[in-house]
Wavefront OBJ file of the C-alpha trace (Angstrom):
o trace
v -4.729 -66.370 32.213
v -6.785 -69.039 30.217
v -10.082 -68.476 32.256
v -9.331 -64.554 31.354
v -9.028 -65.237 27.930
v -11.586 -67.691 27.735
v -13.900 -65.014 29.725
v -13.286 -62.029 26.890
v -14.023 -64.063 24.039
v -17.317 -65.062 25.303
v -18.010 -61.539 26.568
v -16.698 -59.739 23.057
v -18.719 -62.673 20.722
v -21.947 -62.135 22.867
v -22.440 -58.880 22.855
v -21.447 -58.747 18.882
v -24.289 -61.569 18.247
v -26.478 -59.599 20.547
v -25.641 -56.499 18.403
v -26.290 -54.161 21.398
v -24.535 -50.757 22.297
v -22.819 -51.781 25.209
v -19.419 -51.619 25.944
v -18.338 -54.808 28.487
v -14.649 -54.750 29.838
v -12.774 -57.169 29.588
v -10.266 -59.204 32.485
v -6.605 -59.381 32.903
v -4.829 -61.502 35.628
v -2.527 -59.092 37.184
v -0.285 -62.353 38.528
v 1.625 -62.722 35.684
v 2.132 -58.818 33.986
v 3.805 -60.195 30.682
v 0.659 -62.411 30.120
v -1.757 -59.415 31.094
v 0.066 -57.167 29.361
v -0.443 -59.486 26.273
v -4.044 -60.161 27.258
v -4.911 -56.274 27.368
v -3.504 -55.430 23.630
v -5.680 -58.683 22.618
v -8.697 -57.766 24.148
v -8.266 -54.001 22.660
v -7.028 -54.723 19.684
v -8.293 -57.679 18.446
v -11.968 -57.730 20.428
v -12.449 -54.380 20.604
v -13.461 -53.775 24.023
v -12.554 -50.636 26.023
v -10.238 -51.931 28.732
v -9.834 -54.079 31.205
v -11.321 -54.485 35.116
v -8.947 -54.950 37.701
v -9.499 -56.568 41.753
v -9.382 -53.880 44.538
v -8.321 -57.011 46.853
v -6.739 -60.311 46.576
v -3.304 -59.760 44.635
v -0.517 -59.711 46.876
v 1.260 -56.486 46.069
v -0.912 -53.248 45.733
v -1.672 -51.927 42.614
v 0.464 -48.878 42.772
v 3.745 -51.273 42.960
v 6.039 -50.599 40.140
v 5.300 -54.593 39.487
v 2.129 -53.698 37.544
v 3.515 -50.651 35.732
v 4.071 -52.513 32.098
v 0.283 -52.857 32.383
v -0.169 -49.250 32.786
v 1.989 -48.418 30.294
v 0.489 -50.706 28.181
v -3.294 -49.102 29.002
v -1.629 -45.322 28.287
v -0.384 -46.469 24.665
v -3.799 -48.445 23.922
v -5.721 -45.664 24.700
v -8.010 -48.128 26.775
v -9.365 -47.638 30.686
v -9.007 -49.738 33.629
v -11.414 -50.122 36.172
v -11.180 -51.148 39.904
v -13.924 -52.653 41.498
v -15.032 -52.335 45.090
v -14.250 -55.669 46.734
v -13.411 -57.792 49.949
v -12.998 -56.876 53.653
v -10.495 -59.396 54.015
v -7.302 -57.714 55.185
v -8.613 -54.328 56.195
v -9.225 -54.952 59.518
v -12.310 -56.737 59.832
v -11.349 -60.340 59.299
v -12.198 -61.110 62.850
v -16.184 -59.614 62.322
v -19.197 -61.846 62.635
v -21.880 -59.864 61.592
v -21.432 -60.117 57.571
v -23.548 -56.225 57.245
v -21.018 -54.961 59.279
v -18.219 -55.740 56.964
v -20.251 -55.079 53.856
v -20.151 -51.023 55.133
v -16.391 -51.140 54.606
v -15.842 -54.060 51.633
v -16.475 -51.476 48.776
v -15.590 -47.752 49.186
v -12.431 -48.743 51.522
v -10.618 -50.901 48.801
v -10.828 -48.012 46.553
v -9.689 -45.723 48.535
v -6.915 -48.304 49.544
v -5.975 -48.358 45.661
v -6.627 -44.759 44.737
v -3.669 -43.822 47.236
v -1.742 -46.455 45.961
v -1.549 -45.208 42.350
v -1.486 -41.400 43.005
v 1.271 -41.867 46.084
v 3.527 -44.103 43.739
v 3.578 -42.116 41.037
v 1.148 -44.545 38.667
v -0.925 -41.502 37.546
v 1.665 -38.823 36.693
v 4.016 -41.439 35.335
v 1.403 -42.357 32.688
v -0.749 -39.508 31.928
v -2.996 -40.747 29.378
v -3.772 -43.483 31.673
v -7.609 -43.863 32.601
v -8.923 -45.765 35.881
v -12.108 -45.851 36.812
v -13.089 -46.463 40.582
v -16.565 -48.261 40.385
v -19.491 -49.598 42.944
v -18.129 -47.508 46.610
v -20.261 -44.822 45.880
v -18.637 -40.911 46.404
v -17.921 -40.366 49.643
v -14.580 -41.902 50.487
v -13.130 -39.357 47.992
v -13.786 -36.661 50.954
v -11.908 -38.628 54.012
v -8.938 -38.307 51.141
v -9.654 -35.322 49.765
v -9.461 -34.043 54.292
v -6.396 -36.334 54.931
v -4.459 -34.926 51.229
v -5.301 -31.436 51.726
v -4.436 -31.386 55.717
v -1.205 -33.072 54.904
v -0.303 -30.204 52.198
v -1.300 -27.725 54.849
v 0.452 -28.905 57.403
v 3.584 -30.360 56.399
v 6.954 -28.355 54.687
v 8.314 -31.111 53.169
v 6.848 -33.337 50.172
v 3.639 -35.082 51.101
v 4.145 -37.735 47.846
v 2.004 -36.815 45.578
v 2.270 -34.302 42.557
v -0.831 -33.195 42.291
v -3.683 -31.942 44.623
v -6.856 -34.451 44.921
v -8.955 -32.374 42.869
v -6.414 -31.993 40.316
v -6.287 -35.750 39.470
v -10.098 -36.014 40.115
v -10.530 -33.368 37.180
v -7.609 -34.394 34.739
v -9.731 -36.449 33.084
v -7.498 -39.932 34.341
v -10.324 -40.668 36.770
v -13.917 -41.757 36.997
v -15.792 -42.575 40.271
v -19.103 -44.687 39.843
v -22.263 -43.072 41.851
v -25.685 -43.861 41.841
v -26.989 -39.880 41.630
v -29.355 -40.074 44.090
v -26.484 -40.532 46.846
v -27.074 -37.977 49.761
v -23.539 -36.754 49.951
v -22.706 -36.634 46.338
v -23.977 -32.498 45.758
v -21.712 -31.517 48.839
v -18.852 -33.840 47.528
v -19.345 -32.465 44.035
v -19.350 -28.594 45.624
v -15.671 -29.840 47.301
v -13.874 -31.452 44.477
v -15.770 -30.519 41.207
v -17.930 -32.853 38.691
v -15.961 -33.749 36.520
v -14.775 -37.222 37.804
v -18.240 -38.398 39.056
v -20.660 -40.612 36.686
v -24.147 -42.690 37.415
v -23.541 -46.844 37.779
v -26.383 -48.814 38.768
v -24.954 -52.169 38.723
v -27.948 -53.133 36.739
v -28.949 -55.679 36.563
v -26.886 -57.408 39.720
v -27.932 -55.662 42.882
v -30.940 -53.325 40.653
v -33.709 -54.183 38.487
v -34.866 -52.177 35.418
v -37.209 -50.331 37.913
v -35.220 -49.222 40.324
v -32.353 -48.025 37.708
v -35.273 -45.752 36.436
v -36.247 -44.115 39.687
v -32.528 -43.726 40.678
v -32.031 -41.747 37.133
v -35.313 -40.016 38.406
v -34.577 -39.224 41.555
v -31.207 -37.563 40.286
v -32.775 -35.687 37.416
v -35.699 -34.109 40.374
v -33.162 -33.453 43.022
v -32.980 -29.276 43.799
v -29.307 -29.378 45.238
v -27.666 -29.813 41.291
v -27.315 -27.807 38.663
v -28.509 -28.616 35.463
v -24.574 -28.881 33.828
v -24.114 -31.209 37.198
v -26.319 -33.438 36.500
v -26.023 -33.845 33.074
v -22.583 -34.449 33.735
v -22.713 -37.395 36.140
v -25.661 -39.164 34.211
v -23.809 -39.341 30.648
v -21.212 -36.481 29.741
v -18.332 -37.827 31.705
v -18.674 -41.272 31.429
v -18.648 -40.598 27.650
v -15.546 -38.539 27.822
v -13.908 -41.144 29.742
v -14.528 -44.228 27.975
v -14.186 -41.656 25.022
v -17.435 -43.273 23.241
l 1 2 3 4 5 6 7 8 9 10 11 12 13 14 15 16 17 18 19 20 21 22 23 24 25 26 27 28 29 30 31 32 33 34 35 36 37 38 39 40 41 42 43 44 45 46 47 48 49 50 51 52 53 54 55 56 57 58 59 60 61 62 63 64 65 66 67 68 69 70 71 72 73 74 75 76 77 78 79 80 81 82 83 84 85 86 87 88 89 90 91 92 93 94 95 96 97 98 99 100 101 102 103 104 105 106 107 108 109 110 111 112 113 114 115 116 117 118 119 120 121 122 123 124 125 126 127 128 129 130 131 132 133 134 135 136 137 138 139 140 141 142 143 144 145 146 147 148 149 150 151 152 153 154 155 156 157 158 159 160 161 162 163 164 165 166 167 168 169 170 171 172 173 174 175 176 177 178 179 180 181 182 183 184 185 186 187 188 189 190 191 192 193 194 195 196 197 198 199 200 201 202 203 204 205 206 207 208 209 210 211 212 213 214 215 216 217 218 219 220 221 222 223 224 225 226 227 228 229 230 231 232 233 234 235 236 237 238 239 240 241 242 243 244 245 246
């Protein structure tokens, strides 16, 4: 919890020196939930940044586990988002692979998904409505293997399939944002299937994407024939605005 706390006072005093209107999130260990519970109201409160980022992999419970609910309940009250990042393959079935390409297909978009379930299956997201997660960096299309899986298991089975809510209920409630870059393939026919509302640009600028490439990718999303005008508009600012309720 000290290298977290160390970590958002740099991050909140840089980007106050540097003046600039950018809103960096801050870190929590999950480990110990009194301490991150603690860490959050600090780091909202006191630093002023919007929430908090949580790891896809790595902790030994998954997030949905009532373990981590004080820090959702904590997050609901602030007002604040949390965000999952994409992370490793380790424990998903490809420990054993040797080609490091092959595991980076699954390493991002399967982690979220992994966590997504978790929270909506264990209640995390009807529990704590005001509660705001943001799934970031495994692009759009593992929303539709959940969105076939959810909806065939509502069609098919009698009894309660564990969640409240259909997919596109929670992906539209405003609780949920899911990082794409706008020029992904899939993303009109996934946006046609579940709605716009929960899908905003990310570039990861400037990790994996220069200042160039972030400019064609806003381009290429702006040109493309197969959104509307509202879609578009929607992904490259209006929801992400909504969400982090700038």
């Amino acid at each position: 919890m000290r290298v977290c706390r160390a970590f958002n006072d740099y991050v909140s005093e840089r980007y106050r020196k540097l003046d600039m209107r950018l809103h960096p999130m801050g870190l929590i260990a999950m480990q110990d939930v009194k301490a991150a519970v603690k860490e959050l109201r600090r780091l909202v409160l006191d630093l002023k940044l919007p929430g908090a980022m949580l790891p896809s992999r790595g902790l030994p419970l998954h997030l949905g586990h009532d373990y981590y609910w004080p820090v959702y309940e904590e997050a609901a009250n602030l007002g604040c988002t949390l965000g999952i990042h994409g992370g490793s393959s380790i424990g998903l079935g490809a420990d054993t692979f040797t080609d490091p390409w092959a595991a980076r297909v699954l390493r991002h978009p399967m982690p979220l998904a992994l966590e997504f379930v978790s929270l909506v299956y264990h209640g995390v997201l009807d529990r704590y409505r005001d509660l705001r997660v943001g799934y970031f960096e495994g692009g759009c299309a593992w929303v539709l293997l959940l969105k076939d899986r959810m909806d065939r298991d509502d069609n098919v089975y009698t009894t309660s399939t564990g969640h409240a809510r259909g997919l596109n209920d929670y992906l539209n409630s405003g609780q949920v944002l899911v990082g794409v870059e706008g020029n992904e393939w899939i993303l009109p026919y996934v946006i046609k299937q579940c709605g716009a509302e929960a899908f905003a640009y990310a570039s990861d600028y400037p990790h994996e994407v220069d200042l160039v490439a972030a400019k064609e990718m806003i381009h290429d999303t702006v040109e493309r024939p197969d959104l509307t005008h509202a879609e578009k508009a929607a992904v490259l600012g209006e929801n992400a605005k909504r969400f982090f309720r700038l």
